[in-house]
C-alpha positions in Angstrom: -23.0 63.7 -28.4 -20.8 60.7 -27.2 -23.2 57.9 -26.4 -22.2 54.6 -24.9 -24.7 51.7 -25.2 -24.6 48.5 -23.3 -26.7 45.5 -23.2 -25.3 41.8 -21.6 -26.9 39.6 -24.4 -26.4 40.5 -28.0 -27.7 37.4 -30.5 -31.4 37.8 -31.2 -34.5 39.1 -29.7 -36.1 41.8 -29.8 -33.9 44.3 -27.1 -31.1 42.8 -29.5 -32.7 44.3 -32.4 -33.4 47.5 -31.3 -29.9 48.2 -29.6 -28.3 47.1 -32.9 -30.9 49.6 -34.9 -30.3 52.3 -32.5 -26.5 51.9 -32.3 -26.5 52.5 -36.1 -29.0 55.3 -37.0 -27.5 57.7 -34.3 -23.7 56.6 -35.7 -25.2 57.7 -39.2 -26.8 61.3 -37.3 -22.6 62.1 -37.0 -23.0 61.1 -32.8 -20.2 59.4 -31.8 -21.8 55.5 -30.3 -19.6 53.2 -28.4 -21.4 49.5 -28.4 -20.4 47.2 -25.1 -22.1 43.6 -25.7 -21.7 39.9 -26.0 -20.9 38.2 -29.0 -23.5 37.0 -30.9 -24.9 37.4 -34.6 -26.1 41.0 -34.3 -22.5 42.4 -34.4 -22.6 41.5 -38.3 -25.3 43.9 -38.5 -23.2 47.0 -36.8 -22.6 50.1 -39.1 -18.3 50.4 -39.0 -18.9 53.5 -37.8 -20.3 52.3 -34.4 -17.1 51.5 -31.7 -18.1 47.8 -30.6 -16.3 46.7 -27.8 -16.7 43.2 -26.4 -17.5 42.3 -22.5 -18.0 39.8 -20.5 -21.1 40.7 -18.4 -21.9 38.1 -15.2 -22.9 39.0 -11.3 -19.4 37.2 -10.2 -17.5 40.1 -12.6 -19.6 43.1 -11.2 -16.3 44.6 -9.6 -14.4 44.0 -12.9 -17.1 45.1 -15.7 -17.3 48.4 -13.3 -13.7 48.9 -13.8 -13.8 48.4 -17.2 -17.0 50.6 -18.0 -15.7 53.7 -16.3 -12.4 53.4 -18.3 -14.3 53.4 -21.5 -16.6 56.2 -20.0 -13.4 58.2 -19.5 -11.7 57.2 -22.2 -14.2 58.6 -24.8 -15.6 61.6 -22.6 -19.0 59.8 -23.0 -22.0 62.3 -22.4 -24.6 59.8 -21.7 -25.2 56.2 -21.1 -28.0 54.2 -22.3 -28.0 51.0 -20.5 -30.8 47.5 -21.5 -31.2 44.4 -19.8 -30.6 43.4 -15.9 -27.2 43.6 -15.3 -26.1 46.6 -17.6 -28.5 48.6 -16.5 -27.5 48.0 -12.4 -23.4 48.5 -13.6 -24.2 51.1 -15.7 -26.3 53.2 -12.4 -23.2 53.1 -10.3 -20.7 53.9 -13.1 -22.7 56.9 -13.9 -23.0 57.8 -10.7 -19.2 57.3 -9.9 -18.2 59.3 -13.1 -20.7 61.8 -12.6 -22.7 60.8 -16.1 -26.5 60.8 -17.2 -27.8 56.9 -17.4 -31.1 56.1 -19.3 -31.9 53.3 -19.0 -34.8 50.3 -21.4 -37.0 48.1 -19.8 -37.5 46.0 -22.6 -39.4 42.8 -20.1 -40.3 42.9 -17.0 -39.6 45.7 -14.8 -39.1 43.6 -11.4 -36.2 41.8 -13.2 -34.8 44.3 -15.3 -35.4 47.1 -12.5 -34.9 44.6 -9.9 -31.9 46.7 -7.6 -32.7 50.0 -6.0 -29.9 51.3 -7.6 -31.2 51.0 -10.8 -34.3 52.7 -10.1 -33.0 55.4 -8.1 -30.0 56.4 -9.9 -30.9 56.7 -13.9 -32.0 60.1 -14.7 -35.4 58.9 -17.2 -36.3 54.7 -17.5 -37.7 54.2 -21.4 -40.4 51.7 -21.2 -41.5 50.2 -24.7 -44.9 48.7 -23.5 -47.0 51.4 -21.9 -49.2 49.1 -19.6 -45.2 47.5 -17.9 -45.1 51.5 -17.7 -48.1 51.8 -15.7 -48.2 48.8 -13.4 -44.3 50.3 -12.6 -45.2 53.5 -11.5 -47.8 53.2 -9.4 -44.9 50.1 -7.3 -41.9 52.1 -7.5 -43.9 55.1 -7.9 -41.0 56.1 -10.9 -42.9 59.6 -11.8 -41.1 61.6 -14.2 -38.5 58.7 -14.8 -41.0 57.2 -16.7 -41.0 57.5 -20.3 -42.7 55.7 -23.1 -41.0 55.1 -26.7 -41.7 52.0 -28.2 -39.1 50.1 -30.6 -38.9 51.5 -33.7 -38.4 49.2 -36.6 -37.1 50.1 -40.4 -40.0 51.0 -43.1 -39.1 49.5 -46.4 -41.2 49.0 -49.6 -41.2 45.6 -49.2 -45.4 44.1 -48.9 -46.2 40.8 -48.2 -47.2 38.3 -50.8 -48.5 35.3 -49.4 -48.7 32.1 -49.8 -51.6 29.6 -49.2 -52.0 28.4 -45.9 -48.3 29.1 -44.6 -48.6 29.7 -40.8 -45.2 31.5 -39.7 -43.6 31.9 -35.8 -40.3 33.7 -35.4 -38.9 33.5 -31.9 -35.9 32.4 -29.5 -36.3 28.6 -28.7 -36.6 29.0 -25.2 -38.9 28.1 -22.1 -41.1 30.5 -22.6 -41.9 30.3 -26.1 -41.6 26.4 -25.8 -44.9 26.3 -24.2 -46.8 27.7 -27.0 -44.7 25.5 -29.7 -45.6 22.5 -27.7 -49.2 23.4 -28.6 -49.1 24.2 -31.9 -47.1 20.9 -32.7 -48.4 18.3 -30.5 -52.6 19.5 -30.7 -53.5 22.2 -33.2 -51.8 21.6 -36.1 -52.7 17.7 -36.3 -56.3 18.8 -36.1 -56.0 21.9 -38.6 -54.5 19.6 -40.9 -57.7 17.4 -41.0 -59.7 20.3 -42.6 -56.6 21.8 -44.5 -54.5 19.3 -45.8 -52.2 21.6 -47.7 -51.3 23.8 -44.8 -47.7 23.9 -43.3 -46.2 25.9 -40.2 -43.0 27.1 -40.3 -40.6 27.8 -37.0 -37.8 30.6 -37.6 -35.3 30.6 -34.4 -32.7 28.9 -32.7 -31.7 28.8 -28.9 -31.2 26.6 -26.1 -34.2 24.5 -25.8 -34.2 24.0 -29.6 -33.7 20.1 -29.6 -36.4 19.6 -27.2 -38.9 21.3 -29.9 -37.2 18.7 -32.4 -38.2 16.2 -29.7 -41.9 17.6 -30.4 -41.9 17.5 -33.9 -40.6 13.8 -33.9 -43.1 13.1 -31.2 -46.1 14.7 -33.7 -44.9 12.4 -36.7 -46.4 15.0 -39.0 -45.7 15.1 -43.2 -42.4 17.3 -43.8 -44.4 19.1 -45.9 -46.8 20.5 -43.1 -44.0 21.4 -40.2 -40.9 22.1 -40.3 -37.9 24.1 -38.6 -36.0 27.1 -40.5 -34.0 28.2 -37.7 -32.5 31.7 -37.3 -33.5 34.7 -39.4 -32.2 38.1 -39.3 -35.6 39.6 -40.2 -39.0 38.7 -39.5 -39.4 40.6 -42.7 -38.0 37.4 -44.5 -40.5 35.2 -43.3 -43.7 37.7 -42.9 -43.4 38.3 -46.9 -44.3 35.0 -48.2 -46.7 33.7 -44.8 -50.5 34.0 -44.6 -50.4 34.5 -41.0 -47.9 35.4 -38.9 -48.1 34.1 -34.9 -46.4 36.4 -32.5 -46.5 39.8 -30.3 -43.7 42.5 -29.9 -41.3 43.5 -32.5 -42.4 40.1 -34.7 -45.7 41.1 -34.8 -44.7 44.8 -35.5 -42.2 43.9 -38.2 -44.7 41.8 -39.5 -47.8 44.3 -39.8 -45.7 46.9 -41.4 -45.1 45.0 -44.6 -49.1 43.9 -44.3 -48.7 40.4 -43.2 -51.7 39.7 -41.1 -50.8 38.9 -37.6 -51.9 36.4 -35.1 -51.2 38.0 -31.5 -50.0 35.1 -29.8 -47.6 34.3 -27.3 -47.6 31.5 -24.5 -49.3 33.3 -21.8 -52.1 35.6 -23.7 -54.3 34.9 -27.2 -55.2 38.5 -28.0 -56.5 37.3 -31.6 -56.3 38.5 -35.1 -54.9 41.4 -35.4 -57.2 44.3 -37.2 -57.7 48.1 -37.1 -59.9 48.1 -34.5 -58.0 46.1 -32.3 -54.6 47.7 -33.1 -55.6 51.0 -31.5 -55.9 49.2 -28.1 -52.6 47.1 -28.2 -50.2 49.4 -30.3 -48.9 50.9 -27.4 -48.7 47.6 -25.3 -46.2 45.7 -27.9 -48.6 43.8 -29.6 -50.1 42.4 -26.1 -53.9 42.5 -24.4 -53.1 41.9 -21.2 -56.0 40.7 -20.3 -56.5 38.2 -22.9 -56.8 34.6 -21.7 -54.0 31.9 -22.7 -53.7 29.8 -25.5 -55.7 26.6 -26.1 -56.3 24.3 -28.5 -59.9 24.9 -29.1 -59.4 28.5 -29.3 -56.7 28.3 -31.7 -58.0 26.1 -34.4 -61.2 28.3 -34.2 -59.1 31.1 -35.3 -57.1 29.6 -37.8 -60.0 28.2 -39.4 -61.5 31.7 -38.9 -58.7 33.7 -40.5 -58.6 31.3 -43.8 -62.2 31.5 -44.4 -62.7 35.4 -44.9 -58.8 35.6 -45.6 -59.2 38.5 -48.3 -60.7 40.6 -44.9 -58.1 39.4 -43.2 -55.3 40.9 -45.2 -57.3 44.0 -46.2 -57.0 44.8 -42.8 -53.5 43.8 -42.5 -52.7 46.5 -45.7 -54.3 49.2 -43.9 -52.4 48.2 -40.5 -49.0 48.7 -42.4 -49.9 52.1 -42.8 -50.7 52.7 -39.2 -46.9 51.2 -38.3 -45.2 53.6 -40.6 -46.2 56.5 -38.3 -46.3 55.1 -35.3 -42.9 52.8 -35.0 -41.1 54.4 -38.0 -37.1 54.0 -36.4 -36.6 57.6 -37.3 -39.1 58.5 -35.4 -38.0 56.8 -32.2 -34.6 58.0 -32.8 -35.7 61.7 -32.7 -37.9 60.8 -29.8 -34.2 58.9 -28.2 -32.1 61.6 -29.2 -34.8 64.6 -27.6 -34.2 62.4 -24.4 -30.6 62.2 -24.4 -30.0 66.3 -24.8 -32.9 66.8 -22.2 -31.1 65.0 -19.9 -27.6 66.3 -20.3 -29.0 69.8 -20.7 -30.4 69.0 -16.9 -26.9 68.1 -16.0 
């Protein structure tokens, strides 16, 4: 097959992740993958056997970027497209539909934004949603129906197992508003109040982005010891900072990276608390990237309790967290969403 992959942003995060993982396991299968992105530190991780071709994605080009998508739809006979994020996924529906081509398309966030024209509901042959419950809510709105599909992001499975250190609290994310909230809260209230009861203990930040000196302005703000907070900016892997932390504080492909080299995991983002991540609680938010829904938001309160929870039965914690690993090596192994990708691809090209 001849599969042409776009996606507007292409730095970090987790759709980031995934396209760049995707792009270079089906290049390795012997299908031929054309890559249309931004620029931005994942290109360093493309195989040379994936085409990457740069473009300019913005709602003032829309007229342009089509023009240039159906050139490079004709130019390579491409057999299907596989569109993520807002705006590819709206140029990609009418390109497809103007070159007579199958679109699949990833809601990676929310499906009112990503999903937000008619268009790109009504034209892509099968939506991929990688949180089951987003799937849900979205077909009983747009009543999608057999669009609807659920394959979650798959991540690599290496050998590599955590050995932790004492009290090392980890977060990897983009610096942005939305995450912002949550670091706020952990700088500014929890940590100078763990720190009372655990002297020792130190949190680490991993991630960069725009809002990045206002979380310096935080840290200044807390006047806490070097030694207990500090900033490591971007990582390519979770995996390099889940394999040395006694807890890692996240959801979605952190907190999935994370389990499957048995760090424990701290389900956390600025909007829900889900908790400490075990084997019991893994059934009920493995298909729902690493998210109760219903879980209340973060506090203060709430979190101390559970940090001060998870370091006094720690050995529990990380038995659990072994035995999790083993549940993300069949569920999210990458060659496993790549068959499940692939399946999709032929079934939908067969329909054509």
């Amino acid at each position: 097959m001849t599969i042409l992959l776009i996606i507007k942003r292409f730095d970090f995060g987790g759709a980031e992740c995934h396209v760049t993982e995707l792009a270079n396991q089906l290049a390795e299968q012997g299908h031929k993958v054309i890559l249309l992105g931004g620029t931005g530190r994942q290109t360093n991780k493309l195989s040379k056997k994936v085409v990457y071709k740069r473009v300019l994605l913005r709602d003032y080009l829309i007229p342009y970027n089509l023009f240039q998508l159906i050139s490079i739809i004709k130019k390579f006979n491409v057999d299907v497209i596989h569109a993520h994020q807002r705006l590819p996924i709206l140029i990609s529906s009418v390109a497809g539909y103007l070159t007579n081509k199958k679109v699949i398309a990833t809601v990676h966030g929310r499906t009112k934004y990503d999903l937000k024209h008619y268009l790109s509901r009504k034209i892509p042959e099968k939506i991929i949603f990688v949180n089951k419950k987003i799937l849900e809510i979205s077909e009983k709105r747009y009543k999608l129906g057999y669009k609807s599909v659920y394959i979650p992001n798959g991540i690599k499975i290496n050998d590599v197992m955590c050995e932790p250190e004492p009290y090392r609290l980890c977060y990897v994310s983009k610096i942005n508003k939305a995450h912002l909230s949550f670091l706020k809260l952990m700088i500014l209230k929890v940590m100078p109040a763990i720190i009372q009861k655990y002297p020792e203990i130190e949190f680490v930040i991993f991630g960069d982005g725009k809002n990045k000196n206002k979380l310096y302005d935080y840290v200044r703000q807390a006047n806490l010891p070097a030694k207990n907070l500090h900033i490591d900016g971007y990582t390519s892997s979770t995996i390099n900072a889940a394999k040395n932390a006694s807890l890692i504080m996240g959801v979605g492909r952190v907190a999935i990276e994370a389990a499957s080299v048995g760090a424990p995991v701290l389900s956390v983002n600025g909007k829900r608390l889900t908790g400490i991540v075990n084997t019991k609680k893994y059934e009920k938010i493995k298909n729902t990237n690493f998210i109760c829904s219903d879980a209340p938001p973060p506090n203060e309160q709430s979190l101390v309790e559970l940090i001060e929870e998870f370091f006094s039965k720690k050995e529990i914690w990380e038995a659990e967290a072994k035995e999790i690993s083993e549940y993300i090596k069949k569920d999210f192994a990458l060659e496993k969403i790549i068959q499940e990708t692939s399946s999709l691809y032929k079934e939908v090209i067969h329909e054509g």
